[in-house]
N, C-alpha and C positions, 0 to 999 in steps of 0.2 A: 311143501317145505323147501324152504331156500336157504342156504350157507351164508354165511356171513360175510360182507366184504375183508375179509381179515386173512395174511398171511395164515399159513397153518404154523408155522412155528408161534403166531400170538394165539392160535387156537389150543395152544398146548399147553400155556398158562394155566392151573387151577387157582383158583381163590383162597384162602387162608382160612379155614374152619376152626372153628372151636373148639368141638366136643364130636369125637367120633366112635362108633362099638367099632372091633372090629377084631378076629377071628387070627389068634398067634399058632400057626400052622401050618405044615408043610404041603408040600405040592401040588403049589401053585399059590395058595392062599396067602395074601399078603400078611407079612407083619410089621406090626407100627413104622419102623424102624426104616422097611426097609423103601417105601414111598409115599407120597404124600395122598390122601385119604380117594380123592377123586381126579380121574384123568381119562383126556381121553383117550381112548382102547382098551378100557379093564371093562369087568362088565359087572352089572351087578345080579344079584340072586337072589330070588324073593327067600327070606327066611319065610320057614315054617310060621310064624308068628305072625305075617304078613295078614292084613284084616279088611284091605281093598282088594274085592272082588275084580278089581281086571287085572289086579296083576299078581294075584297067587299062581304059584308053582311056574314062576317067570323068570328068562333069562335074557337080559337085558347087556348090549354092546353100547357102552358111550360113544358117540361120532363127534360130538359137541360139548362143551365145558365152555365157563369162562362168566365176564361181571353181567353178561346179561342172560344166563341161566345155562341148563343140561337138557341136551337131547340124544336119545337115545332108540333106539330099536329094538323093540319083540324079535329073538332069535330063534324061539324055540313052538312056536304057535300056528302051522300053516292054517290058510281058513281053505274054503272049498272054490274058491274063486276060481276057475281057469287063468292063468297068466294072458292066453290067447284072446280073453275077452277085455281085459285091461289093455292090450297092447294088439289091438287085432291087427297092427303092420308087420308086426316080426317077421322075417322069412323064414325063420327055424327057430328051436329051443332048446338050448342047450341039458344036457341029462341032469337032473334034480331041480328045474325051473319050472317045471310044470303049473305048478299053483303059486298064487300070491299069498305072502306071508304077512300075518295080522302084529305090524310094528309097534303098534300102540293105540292109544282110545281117540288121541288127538288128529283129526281127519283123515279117515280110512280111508275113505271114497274120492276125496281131492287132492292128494299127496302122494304122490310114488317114492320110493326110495330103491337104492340098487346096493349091495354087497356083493363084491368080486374078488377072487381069489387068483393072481396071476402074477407074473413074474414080471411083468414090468405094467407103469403107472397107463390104465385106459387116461385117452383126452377128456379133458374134463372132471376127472376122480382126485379125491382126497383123500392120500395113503392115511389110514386111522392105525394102525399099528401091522410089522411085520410086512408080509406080500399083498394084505386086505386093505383095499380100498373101499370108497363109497362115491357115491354120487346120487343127484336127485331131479326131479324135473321129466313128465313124459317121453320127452326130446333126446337127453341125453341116457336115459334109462334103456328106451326101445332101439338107439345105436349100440351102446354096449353089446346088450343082451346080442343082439343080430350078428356083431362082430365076434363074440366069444369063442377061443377057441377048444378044444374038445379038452385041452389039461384046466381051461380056468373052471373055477366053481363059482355059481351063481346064484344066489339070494334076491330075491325082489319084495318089496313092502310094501302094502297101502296104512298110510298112517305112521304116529310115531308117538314115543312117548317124551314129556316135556315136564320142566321144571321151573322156576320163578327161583329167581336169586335167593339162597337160602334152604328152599324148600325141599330139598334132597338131601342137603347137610342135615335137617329134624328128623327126616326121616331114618336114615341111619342111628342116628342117634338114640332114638327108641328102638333100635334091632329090626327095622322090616328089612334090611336090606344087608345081605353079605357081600364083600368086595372080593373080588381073585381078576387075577392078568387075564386077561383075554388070550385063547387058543384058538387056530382057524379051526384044527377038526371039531371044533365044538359048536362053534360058529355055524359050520357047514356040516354039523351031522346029517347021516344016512338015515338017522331015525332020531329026529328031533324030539319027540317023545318021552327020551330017554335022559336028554339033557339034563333037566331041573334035577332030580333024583342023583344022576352020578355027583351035580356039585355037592347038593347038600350030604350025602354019604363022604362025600372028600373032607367038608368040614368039620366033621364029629361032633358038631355043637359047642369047645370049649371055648368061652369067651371072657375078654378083659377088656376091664375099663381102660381106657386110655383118652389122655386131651394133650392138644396142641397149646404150646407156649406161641406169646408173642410172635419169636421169632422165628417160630416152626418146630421147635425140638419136639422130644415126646416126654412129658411127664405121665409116667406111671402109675397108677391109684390103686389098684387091687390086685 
């Protein structure tokens, strides 16, 4: 997976959607009102309703938006990979790095990705929201990782998950997907596990119709 030649502030651009569900709630849960449907660093949340088998009980970080689609990363999924075997250079591992994390169905096995929690920007990293950055590429994954130091937290991923212009905005649309801000301890839970379950308990399930005007406003339906 490769970034896109594009400043990050045109990475931040969303698209203009039509019709979106989305969950009028407090903490943390977005309402209509108060951002626009998809961006990147909110994450999504497989609703209970969710009917694709790879990505039930899913908690997914935007890194990517924009006119030529949405990519995203599996937060909450370790597989049993060793990281040491993906990256048999490492000189060290920093504490929760241990295993690679299963980002998505779109190439496990030829695409790394890196999520880092630190207080200033690693070379080469794309701040996605708050202290969390990201980066991609063997190269620049196995520098990171190597350099990290004992306060950053670190996420590694083989694969990612990806969208086609449009084709996240349906998705939503029919309820597979809840939106909320992205939080790093969530990001970097101790027990990822645990993650999918605390959002959807934050949700309560009440949901309203809502669509986008023209020029962005929210018209209200139900």
């Amino acid at each position: 997976m490769r970034f896109p030649d594009k400043s990050y502030e045109d990475m931040k651009r969303p698209g203009l959607l039509v019709a979106v569900w989305l969950c009028i709630l407090p903490l943390g849960l977005l309402s209509a009102a108060e951002r626009a449907p998809v961006q990147i660093g909110m994450v999504l949340v497989a609703s209970e309703e969710m009917k694709d088998p790879r990505f039930q009980e899913t908690v997914i970080l935007i890194i990517q938006h924009g006119n030529g689609g949405t990519v995203g990363l599996i937060v909450n999924k370790p597989s049993d990979v060793p990281l040491t075997h993906a990256l048999p250079m490492l000189d060290r591992l920093p504490e929760g790095a241990e295993y690679v994390y299963v980002g998505g169905p779109v190439q496990f096995r030829t695409a790394m990705s890196l999520l880092i929690r630190s207080d200033s920007a690693p070379p080469g990293a794309v701040r996605i929201f708050d202290d969390v950055y990201a980066t991609s590429g063997y190269n620049n994954v196995g520098r990171i990782v190597s350099a990290a130091r004992e306060k950053d937290a670190v996420r590694t991923f083989g694969g990612y998950a990806g969208w086609a212009p449009g084709q996240l905005d349906a998705e939503i649309a029919r309820g597979g997907w809840l939106l909320f801000e992205a939080e790093a301890n969530a990001i970097f839970a101790s027990d990822p596990a645990d993650v999918w379950r605390n959002y959807i308990d934050e949700s309560g399930g009440s949901w309203d119709w809502v669509m986008l005007d023209e020029a962005g406003g929210i018209l209200r339906l139900g």
